[in-house]
PDB file of N, CA, C, O and CB in Angstrom:
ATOM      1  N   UNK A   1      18.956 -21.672  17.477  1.00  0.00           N
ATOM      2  CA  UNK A   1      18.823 -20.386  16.803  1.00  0.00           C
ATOM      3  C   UNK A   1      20.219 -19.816  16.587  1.00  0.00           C
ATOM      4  O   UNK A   1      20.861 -19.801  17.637  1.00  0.00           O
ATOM      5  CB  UNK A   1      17.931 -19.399  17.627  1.00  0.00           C
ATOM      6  N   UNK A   2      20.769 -19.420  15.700  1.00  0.00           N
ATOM      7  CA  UNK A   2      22.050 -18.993  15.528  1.00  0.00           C
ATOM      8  C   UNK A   2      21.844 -16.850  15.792  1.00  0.00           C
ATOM      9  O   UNK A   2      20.956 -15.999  15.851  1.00  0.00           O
ATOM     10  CB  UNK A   2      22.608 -19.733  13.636  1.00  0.00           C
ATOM     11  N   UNK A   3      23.014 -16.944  15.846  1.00  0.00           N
ATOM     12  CA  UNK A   3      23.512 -15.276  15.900  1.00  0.00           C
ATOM     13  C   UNK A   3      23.205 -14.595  15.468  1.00  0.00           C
ATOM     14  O   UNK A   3      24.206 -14.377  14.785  1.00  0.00           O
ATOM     15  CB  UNK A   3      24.402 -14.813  15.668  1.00  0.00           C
ATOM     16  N   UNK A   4      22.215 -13.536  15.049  1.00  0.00           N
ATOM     17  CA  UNK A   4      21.552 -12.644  14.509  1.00  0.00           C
ATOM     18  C   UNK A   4      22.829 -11.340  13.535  1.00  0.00           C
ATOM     19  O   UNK A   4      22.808 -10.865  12.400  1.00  0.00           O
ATOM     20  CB  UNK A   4      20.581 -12.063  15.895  1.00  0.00           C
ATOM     21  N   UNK A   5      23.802 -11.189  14.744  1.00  0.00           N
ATOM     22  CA  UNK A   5      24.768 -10.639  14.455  1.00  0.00           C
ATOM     23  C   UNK A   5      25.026 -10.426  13.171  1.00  0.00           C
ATOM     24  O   UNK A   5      24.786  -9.391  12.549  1.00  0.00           O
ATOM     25  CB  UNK A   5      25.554 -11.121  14.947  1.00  0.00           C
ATOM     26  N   UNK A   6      25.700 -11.773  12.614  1.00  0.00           N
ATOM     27  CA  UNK A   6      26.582 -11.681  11.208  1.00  0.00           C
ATOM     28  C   UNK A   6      25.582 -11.272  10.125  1.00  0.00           C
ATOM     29  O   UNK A   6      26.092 -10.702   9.161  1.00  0.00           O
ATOM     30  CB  UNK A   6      27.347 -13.225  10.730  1.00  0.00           C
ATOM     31  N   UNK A   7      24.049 -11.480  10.090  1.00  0.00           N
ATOM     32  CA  UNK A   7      23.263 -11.209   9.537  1.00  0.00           C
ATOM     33  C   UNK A   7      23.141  -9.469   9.475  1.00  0.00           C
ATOM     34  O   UNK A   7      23.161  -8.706   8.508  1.00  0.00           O
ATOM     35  CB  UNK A   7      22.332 -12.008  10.034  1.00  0.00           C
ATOM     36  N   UNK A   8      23.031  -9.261  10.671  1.00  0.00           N
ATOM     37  CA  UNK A   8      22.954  -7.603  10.197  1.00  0.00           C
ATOM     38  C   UNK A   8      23.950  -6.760  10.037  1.00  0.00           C
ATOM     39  O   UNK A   8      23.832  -5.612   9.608  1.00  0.00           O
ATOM     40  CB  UNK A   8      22.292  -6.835  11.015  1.00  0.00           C
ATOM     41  N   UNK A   9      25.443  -7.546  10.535  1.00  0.00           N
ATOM     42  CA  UNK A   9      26.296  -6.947   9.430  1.00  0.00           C
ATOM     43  C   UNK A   9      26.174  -6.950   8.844  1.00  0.00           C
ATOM     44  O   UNK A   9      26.226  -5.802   8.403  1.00  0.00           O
ATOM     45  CB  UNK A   9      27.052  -6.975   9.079  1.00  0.00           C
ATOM     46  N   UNK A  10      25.839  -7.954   7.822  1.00  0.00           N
ATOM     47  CA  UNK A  10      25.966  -7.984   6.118  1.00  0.00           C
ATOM     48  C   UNK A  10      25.015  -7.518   5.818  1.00  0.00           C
ATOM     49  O   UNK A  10      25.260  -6.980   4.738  1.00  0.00           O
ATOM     50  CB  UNK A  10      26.084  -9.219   5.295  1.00  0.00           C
ATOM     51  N   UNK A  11      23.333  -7.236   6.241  1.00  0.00           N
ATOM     52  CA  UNK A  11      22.672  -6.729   5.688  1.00  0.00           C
ATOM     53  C   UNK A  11      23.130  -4.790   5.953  1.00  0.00           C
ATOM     54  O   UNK A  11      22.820  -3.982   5.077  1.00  0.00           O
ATOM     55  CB  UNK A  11      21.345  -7.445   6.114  1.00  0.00           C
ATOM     56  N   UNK A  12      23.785  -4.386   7.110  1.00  0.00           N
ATOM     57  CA  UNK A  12      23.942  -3.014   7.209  1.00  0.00           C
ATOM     58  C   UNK A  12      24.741  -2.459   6.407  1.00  0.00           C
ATOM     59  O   UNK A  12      24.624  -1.243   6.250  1.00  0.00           O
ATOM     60  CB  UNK A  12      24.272  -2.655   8.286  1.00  0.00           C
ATOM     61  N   UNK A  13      26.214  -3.501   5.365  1.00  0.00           N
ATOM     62  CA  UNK A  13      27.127  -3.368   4.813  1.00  0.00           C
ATOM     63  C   UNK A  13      26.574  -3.115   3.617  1.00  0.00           C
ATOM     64  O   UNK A  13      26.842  -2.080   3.006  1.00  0.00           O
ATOM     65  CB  UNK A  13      27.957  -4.244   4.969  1.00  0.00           C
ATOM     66  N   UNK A  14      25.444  -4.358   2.986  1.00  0.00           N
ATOM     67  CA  UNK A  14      24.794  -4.054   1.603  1.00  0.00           C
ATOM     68  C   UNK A  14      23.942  -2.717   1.885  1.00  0.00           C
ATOM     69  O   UNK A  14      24.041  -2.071   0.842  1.00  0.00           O
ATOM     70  CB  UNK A  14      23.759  -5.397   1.021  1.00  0.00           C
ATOM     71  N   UNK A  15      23.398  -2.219   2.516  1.00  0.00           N
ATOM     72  CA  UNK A  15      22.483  -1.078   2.780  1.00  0.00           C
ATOM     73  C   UNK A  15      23.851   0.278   2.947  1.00  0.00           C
ATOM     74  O   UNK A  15      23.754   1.505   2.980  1.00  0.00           O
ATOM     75  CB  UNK A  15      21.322  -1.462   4.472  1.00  0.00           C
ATOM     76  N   UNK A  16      24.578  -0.281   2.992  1.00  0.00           N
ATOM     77  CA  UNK A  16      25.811   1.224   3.173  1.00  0.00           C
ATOM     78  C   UNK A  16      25.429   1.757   4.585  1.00  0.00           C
ATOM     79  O   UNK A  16      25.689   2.956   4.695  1.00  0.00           O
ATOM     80  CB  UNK A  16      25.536   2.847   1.795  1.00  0.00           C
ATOM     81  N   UNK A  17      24.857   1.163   5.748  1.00  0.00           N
ATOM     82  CA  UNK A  17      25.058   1.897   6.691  1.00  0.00           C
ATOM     83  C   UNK A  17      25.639   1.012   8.339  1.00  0.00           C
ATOM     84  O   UNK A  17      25.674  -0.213   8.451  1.00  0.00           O
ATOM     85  CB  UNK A  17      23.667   2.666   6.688  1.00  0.00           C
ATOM     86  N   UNK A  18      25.958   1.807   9.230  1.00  0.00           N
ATOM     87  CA  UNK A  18      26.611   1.264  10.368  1.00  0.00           C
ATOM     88  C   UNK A  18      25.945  -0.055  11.037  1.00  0.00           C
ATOM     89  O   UNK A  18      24.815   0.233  11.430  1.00  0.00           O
ATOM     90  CB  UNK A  18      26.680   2.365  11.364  1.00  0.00           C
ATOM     91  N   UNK A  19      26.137  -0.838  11.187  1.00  0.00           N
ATOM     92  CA  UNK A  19      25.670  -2.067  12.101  1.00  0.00           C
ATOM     93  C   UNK A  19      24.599  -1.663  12.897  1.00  0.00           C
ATOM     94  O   UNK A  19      23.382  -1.819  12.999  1.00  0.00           O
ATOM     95  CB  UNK A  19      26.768  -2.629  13.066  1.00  0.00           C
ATOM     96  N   UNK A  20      25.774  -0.933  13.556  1.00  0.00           N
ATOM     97  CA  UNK A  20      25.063  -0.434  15.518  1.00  0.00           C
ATOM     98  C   UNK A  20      23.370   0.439  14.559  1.00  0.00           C
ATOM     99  O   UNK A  20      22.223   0.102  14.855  1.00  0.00           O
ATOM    100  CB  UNK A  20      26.850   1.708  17.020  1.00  0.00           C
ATOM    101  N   UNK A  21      23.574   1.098  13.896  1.00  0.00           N
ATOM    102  CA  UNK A  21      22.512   1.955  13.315  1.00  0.00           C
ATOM    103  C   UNK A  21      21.386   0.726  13.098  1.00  0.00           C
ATOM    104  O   UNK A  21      20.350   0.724  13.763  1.00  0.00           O
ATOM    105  CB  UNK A  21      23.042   2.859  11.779  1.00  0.00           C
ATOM    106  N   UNK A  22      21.632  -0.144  12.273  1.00  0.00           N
ATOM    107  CA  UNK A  22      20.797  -1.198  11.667  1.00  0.00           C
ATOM    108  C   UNK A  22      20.645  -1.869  13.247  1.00  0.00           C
ATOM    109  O   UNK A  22      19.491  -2.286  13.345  1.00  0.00           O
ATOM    110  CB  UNK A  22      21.612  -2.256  10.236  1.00  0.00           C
ATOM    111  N   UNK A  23      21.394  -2.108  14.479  1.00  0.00           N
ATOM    112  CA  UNK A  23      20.686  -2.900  15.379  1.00  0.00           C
ATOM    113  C   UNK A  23      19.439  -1.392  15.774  1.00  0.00           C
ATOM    114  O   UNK A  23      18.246  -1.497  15.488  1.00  0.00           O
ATOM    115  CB  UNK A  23      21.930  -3.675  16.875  1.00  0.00           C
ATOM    116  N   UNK A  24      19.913  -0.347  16.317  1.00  0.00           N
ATOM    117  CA  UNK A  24      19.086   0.527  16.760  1.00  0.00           C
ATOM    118  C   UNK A  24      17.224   1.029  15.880  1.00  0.00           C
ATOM    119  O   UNK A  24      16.218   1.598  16.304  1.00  0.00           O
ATOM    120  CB  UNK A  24      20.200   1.657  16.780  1.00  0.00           C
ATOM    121  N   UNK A  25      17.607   0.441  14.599  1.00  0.00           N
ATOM    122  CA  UNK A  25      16.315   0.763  13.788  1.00  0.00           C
ATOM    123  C   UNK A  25      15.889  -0.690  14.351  1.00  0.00           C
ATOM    124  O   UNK A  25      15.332  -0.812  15.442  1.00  0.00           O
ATOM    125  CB  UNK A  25      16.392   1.105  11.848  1.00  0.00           C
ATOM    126  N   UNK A  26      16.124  -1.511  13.717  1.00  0.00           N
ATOM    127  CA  UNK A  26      15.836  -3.061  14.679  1.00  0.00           C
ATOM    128  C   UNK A  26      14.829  -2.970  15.845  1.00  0.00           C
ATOM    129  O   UNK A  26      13.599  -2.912  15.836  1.00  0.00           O
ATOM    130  CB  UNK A  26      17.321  -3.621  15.521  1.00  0.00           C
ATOM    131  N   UNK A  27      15.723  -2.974  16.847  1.00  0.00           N
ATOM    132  CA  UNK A  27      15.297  -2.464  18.003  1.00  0.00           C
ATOM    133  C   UNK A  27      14.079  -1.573  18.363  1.00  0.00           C
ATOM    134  O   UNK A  27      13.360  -1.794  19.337  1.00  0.00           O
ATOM    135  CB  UNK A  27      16.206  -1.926  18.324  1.00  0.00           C
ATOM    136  N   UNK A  28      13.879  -0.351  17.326  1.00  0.00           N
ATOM    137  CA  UNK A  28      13.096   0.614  17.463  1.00  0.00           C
ATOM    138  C   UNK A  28      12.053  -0.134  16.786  1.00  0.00           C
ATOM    139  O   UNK A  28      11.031  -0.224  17.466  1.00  0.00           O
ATOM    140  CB  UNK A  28      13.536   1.958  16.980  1.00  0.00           C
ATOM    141  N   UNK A  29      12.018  -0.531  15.984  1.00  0.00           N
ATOM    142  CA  UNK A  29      11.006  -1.631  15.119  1.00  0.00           C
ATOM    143  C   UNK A  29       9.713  -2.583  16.123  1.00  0.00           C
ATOM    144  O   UNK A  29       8.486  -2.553  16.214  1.00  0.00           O
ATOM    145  CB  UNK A  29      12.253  -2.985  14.352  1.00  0.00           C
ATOM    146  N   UNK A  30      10.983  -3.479  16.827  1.00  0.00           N
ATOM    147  CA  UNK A  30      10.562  -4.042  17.822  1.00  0.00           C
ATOM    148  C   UNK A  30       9.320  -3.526  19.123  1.00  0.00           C
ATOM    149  O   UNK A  30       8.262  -3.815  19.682  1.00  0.00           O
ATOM    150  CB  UNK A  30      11.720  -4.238  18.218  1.00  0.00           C
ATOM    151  N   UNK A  31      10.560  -2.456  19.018  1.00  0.00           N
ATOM    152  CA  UNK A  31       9.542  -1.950  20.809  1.00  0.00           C
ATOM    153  C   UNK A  31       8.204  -1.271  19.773  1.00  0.00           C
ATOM    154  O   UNK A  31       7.144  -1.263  20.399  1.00  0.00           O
ATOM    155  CB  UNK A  31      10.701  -0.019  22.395  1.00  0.00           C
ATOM    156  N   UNK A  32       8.097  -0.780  18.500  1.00  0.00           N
ATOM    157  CA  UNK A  32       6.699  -0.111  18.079  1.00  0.00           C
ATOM    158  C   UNK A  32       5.924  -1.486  17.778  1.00  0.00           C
ATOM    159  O   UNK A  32       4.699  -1.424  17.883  1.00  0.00           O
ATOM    160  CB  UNK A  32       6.777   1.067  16.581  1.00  0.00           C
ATOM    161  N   UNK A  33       6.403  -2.528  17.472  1.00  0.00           N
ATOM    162  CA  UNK A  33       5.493  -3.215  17.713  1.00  0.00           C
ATOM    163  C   UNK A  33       5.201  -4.255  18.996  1.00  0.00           C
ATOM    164  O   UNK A  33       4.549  -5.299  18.962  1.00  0.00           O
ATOM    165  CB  UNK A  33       5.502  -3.682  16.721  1.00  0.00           C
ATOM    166  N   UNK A  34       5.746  -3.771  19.904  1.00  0.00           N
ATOM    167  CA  UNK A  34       5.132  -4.319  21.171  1.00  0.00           C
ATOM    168  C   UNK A  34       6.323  -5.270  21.196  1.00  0.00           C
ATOM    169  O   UNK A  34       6.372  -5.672  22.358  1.00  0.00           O
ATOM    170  CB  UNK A  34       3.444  -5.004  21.156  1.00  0.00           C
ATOM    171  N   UNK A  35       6.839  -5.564  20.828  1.00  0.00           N
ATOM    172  CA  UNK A  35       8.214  -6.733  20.999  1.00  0.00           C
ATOM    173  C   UNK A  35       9.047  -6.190  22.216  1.00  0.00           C
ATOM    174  O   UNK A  35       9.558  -6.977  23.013  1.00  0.00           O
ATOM    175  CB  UNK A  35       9.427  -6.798  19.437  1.00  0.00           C
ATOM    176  N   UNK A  36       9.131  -5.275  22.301  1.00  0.00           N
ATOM    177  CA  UNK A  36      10.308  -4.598  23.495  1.00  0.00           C
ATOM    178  C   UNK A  36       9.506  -3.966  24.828  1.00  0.00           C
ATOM    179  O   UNK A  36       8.331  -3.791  24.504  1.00  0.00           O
ATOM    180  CB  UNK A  36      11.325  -3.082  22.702  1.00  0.00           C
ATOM    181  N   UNK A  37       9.714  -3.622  26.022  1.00  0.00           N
ATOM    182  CA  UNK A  37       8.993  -2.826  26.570  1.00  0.00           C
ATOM    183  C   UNK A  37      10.236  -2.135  27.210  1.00  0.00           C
ATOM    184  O   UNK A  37      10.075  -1.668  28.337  1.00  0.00           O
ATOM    185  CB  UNK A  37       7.836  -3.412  27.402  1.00  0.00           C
ATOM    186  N   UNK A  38      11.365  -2.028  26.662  1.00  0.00           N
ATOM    187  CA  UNK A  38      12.820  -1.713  26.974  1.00  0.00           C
ATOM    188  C   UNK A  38      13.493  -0.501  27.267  1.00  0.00           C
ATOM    189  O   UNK A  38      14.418  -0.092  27.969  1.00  0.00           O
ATOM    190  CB  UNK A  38      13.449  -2.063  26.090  1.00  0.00           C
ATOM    191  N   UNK A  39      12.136   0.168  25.934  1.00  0.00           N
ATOM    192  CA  UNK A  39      12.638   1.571  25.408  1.00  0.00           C
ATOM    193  C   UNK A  39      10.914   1.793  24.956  1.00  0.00           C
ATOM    194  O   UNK A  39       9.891   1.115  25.052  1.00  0.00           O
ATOM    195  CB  UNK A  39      14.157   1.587  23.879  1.00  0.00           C
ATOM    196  N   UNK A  40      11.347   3.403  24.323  1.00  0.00           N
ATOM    197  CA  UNK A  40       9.489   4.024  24.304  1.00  0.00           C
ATOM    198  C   UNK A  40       9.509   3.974  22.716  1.00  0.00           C
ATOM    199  O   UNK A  40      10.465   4.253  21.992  1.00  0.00           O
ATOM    200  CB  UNK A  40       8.997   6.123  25.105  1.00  0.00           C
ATOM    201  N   UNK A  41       8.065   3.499  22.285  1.00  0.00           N
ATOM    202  CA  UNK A  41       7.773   3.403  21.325  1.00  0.00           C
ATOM    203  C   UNK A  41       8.120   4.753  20.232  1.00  0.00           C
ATOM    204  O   UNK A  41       8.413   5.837  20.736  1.00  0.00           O
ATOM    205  CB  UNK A  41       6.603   2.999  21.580  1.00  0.00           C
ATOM    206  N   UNK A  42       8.082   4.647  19.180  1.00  0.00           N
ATOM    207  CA  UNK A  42       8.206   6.214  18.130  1.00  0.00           C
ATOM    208  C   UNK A  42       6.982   6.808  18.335  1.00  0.00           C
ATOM    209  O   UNK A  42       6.903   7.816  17.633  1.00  0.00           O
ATOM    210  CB  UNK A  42       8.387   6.049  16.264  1.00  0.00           C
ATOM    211  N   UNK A  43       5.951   6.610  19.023  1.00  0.00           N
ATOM    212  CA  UNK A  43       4.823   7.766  19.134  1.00  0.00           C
ATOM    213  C   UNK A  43       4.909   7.902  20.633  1.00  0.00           C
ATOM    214  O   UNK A  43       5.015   9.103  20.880  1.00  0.00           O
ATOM    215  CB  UNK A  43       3.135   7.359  18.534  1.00  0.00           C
ATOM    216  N   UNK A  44       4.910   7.324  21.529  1.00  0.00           N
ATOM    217  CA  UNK A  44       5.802   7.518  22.818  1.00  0.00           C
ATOM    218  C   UNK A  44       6.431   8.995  23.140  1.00  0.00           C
ATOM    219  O   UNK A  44       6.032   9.923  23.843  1.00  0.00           O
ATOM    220  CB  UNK A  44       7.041   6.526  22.679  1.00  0.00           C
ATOM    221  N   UNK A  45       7.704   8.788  22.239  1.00  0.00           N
ATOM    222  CA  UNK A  45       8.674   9.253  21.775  1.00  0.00           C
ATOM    223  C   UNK A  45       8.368  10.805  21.381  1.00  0.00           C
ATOM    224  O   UNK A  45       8.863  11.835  21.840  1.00  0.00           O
ATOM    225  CB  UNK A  45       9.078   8.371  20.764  1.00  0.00           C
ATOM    226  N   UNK A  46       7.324  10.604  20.314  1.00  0.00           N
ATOM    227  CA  UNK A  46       6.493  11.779  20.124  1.00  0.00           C
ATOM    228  C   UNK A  46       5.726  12.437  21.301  1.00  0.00           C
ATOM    229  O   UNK A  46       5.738  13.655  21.478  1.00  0.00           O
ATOM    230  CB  UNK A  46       5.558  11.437  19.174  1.00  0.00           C
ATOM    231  N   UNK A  47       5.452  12.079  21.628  1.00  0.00           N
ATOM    232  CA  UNK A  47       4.164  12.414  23.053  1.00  0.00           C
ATOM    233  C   UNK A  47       4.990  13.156  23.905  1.00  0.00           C
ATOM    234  O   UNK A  47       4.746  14.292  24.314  1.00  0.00           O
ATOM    235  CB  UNK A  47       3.437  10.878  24.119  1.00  0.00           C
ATOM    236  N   UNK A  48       6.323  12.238  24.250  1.00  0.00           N
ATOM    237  CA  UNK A  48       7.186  12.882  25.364  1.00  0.00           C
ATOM    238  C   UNK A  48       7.575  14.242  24.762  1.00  0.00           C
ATOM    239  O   UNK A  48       7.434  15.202  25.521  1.00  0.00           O
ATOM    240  CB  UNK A  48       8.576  11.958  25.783  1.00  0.00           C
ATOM    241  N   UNK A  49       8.065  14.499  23.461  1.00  0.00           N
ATOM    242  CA  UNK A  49       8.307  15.772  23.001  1.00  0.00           C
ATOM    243  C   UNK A  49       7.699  16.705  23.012  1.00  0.00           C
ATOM    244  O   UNK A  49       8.144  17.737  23.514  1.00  0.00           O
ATOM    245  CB  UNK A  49       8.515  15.829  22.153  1.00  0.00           C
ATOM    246  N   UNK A  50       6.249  16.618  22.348  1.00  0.00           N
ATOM    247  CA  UNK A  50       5.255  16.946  22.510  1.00  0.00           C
ATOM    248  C   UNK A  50       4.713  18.286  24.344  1.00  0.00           C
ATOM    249  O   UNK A  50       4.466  19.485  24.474  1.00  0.00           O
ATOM    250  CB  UNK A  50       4.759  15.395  22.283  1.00  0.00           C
ATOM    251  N   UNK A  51       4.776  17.305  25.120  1.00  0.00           N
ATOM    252  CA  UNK A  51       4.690  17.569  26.559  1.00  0.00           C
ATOM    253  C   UNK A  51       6.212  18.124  26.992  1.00  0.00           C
ATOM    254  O   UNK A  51       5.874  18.974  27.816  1.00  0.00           O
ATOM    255  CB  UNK A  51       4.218  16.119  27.404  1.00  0.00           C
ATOM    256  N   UNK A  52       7.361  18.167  26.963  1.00  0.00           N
ATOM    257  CA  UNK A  52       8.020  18.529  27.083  1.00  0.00           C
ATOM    258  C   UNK A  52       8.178  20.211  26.592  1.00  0.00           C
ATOM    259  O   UNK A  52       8.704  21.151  27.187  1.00  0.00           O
ATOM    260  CB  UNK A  52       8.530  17.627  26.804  1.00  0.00           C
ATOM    261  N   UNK A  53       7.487  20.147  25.253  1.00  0.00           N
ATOM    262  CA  UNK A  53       7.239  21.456  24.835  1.00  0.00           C
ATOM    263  C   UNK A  53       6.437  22.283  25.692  1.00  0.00           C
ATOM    264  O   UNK A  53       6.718  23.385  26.165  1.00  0.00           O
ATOM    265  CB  UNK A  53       6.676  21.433  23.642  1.00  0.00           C
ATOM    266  N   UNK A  54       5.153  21.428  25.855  1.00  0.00           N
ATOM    267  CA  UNK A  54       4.149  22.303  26.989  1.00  0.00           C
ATOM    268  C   UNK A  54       4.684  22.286  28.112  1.00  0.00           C
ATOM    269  O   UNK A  54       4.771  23.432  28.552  1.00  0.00           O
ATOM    270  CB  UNK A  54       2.706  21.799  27.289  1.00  0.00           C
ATOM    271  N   UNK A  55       4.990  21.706  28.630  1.00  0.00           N
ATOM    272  CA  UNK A  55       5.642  21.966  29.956  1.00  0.00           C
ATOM    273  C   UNK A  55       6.839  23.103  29.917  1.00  0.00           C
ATOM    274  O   UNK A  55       7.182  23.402  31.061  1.00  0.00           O
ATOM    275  CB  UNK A  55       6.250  20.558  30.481  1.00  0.00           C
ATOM    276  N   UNK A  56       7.501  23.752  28.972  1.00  0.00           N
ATOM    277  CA  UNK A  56       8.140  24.880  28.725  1.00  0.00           C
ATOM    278  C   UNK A  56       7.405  25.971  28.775  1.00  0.00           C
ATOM    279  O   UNK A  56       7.706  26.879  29.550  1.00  0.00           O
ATOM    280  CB  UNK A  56       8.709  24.845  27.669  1.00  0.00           C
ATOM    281  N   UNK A  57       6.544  26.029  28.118  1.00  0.00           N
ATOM    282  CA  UNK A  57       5.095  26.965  27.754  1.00  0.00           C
ATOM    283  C   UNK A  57       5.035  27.378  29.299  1.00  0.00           C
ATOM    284  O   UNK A  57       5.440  28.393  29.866  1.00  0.00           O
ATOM    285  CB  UNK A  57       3.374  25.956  27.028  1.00  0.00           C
ATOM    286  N   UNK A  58       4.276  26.038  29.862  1.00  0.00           N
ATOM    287  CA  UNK A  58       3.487  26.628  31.025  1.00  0.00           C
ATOM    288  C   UNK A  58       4.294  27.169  32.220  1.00  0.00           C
ATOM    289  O   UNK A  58       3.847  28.058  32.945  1.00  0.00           O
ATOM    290  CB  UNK A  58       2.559  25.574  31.567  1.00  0.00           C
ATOM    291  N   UNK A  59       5.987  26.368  32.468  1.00  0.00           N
ATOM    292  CA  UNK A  59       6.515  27.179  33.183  1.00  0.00           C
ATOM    293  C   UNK A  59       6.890  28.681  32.711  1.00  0.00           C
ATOM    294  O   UNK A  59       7.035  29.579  33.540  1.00  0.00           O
ATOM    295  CB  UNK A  59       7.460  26.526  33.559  1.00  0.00           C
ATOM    296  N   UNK A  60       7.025  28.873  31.428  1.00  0.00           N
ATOM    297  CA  UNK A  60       7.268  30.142  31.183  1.00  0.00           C
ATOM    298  C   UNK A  60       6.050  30.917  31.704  1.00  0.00           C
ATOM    299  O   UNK A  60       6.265  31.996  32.257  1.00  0.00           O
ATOM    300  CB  UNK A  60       7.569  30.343  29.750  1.00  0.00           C
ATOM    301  N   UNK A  61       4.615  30.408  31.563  1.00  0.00           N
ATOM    302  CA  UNK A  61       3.399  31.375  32.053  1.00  0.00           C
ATOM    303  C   UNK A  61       3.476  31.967  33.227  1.00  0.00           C
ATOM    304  O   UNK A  61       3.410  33.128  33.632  1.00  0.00           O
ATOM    305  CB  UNK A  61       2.174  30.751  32.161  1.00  0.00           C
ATOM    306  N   UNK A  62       3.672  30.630  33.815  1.00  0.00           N
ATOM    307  CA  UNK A  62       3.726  30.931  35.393  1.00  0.00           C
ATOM    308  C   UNK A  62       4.679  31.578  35.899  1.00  0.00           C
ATOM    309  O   UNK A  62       4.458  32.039  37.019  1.00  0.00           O
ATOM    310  CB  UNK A  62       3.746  29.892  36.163  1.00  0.00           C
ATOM    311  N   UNK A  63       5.884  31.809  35.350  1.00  0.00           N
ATOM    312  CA  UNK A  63       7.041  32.987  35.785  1.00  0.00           C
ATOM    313  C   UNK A  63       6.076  34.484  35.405  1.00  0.00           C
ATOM    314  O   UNK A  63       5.858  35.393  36.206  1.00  0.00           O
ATOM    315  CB  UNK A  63       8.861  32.834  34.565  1.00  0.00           C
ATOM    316  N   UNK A  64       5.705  34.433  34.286  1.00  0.00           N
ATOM    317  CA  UNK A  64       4.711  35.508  34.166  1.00  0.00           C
ATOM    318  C   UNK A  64       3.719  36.285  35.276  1.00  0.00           C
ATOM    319  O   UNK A  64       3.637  37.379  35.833  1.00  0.00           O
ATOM    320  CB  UNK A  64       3.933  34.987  33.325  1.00  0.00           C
ATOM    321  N   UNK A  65       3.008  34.977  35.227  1.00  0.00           N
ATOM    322  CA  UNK A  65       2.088  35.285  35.825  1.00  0.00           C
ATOM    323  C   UNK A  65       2.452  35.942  37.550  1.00  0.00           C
ATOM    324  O   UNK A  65       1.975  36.904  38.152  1.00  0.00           O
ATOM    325  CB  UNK A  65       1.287  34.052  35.650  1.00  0.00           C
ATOM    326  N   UNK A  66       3.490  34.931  37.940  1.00  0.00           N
ATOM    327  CA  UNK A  66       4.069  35.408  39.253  1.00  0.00           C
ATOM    328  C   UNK A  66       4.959  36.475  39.601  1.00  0.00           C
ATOM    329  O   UNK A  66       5.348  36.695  40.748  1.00  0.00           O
ATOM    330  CB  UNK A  66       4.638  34.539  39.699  1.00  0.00           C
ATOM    331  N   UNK A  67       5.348  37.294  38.335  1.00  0.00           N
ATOM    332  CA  UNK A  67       6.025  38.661  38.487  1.00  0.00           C
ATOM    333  C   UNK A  67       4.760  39.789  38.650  1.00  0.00           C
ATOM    334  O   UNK A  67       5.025  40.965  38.899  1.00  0.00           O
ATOM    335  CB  UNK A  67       7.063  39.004  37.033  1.00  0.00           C
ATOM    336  N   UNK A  68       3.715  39.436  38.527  1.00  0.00           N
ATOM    337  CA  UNK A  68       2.855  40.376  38.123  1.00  0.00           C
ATOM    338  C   UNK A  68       1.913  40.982  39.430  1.00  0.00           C
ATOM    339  O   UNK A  68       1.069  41.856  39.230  1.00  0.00           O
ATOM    340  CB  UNK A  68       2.017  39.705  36.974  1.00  0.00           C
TER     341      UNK A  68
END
């Protein structure tokens, strides 16, 4: 199997954008389709944000609720 490398230079160069960018979409590609278990999928990804939000919410309630 040869080097993947020189390939996505040249494909990131014809596309006008950074290598490292073209490995990281790559990559992200991969783990959404089950290829990686490395890193969190793009709905993952979503979910964690998602909950991260509520979990702001609810500690803010509960400061509420516990001044009261």
């Amino acid at each position: 199997m040869s080097d993947p490398r020189p390939q996505i230079k040249t494909l990131a160069a014809e596309l006008g954008v950074h290598p490292e960018a073209m490995r990281g979409w790559i990559r992200q590609a991969e783990a959404d389709a089950g290829e990686r278990d490395d890193r969190l999928t793009t709905d993952e990804r979503a979910e964690l944000t998602v909950l991260r939000k509520e979990n702001v919410q609810l500690r803010r309630a509960n400061e509420v609720l516990r001044r009261q």
